[in-house]
C-alpha positions in Angstrom: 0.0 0.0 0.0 1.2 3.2 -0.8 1.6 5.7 2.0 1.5 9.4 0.0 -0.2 12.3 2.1 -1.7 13.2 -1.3 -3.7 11.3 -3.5 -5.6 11.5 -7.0 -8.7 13.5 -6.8 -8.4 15.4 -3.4 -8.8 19.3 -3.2 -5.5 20.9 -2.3 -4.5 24.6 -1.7 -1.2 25.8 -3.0 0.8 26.9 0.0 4.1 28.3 -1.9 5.4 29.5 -5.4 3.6 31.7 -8.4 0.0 30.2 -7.6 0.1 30.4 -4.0 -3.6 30.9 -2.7 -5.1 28.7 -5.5 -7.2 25.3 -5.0 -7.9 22.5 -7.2 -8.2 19.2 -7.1 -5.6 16.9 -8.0 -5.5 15.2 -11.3 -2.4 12.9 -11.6 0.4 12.3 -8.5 3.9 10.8 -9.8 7.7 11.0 -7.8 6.4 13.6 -5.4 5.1 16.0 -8.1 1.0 16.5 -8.6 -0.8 17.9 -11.4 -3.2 20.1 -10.0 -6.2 21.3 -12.0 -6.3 25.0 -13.1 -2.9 25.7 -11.1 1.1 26.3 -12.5 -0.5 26.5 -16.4 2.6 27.0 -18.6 2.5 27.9 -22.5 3.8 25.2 -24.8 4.6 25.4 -28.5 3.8 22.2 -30.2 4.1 21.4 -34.1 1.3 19.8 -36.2 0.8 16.6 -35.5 -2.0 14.0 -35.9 -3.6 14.7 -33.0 -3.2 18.3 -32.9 -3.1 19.1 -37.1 -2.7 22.6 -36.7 0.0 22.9 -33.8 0.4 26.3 -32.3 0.6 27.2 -28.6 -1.0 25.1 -26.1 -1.7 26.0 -22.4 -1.4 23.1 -20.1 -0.8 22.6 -16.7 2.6 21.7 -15.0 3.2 19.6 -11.9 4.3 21.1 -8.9 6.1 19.8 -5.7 3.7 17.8 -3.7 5.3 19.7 0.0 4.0 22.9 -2.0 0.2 22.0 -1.5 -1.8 21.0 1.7 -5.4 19.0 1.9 -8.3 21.2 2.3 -11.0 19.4 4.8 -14.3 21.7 4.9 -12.6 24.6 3.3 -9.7 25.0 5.7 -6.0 23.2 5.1 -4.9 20.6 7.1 -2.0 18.3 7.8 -2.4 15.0 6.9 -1.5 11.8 9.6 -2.1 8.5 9.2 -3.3 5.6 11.9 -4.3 2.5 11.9 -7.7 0.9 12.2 -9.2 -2.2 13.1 -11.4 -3.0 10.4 -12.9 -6.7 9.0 -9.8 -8.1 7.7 -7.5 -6.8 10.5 -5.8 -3.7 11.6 -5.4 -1.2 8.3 -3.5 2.2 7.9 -6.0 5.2 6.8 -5.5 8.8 6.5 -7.0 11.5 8.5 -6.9 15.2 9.0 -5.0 16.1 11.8 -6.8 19.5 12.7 -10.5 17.7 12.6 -9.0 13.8 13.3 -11.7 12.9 11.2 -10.7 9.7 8.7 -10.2 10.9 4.9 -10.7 7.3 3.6 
């Protein structure tokens, strides 16, 4: 099981850098970097290809450092902890917001 504070679909805030302030939620999470929706869009010149027949410049986002964004839990950030649970098939490790200590999933 993987153990990463910050998973695919969660809302984030961006906590440091250009888009500091922004939230979105999280689209794709890879080597510590996420790709957050709407957040760190960079400009990207492409050439014609099949897909994209006429090329030109393409706006898209860019993934930023996953320490650079924190969890947002009923519209506040939070810290993210994780502890284990007794469940049906034993004792399982779940995340939960530190501020609230309410399970995330």
């Amino acid at each position: 099981m993987s153990t990463t504070k910050i998973k695919k679909g969660d809302t984030v805030k961006v906590i440091a850098g250009k888009d500091k302030g922004k939230e979105g939620k999280v689209v794709s999470v890879k080597d510590g970097k996420v790709l957050v929706e709407g957040v760190n869009t960079v400009t990207k010149h492409a050439k014609p290809s099949q897909s994209n027949p006429n090329g030109g410049i393409i706006h898209q986002e860019a993934p930023i450092d996953a320490s650079n964004v924190m969890y947002v839990v009923k519209g506040k950030t939070t810290r993210i902890g994780f502890k284990t649970v007794d469940g049906k098939k034993g004792p399982t490790k779940v995340r939960f917001a530190k501020s609230t200590g309410e399970v995330i999933d």
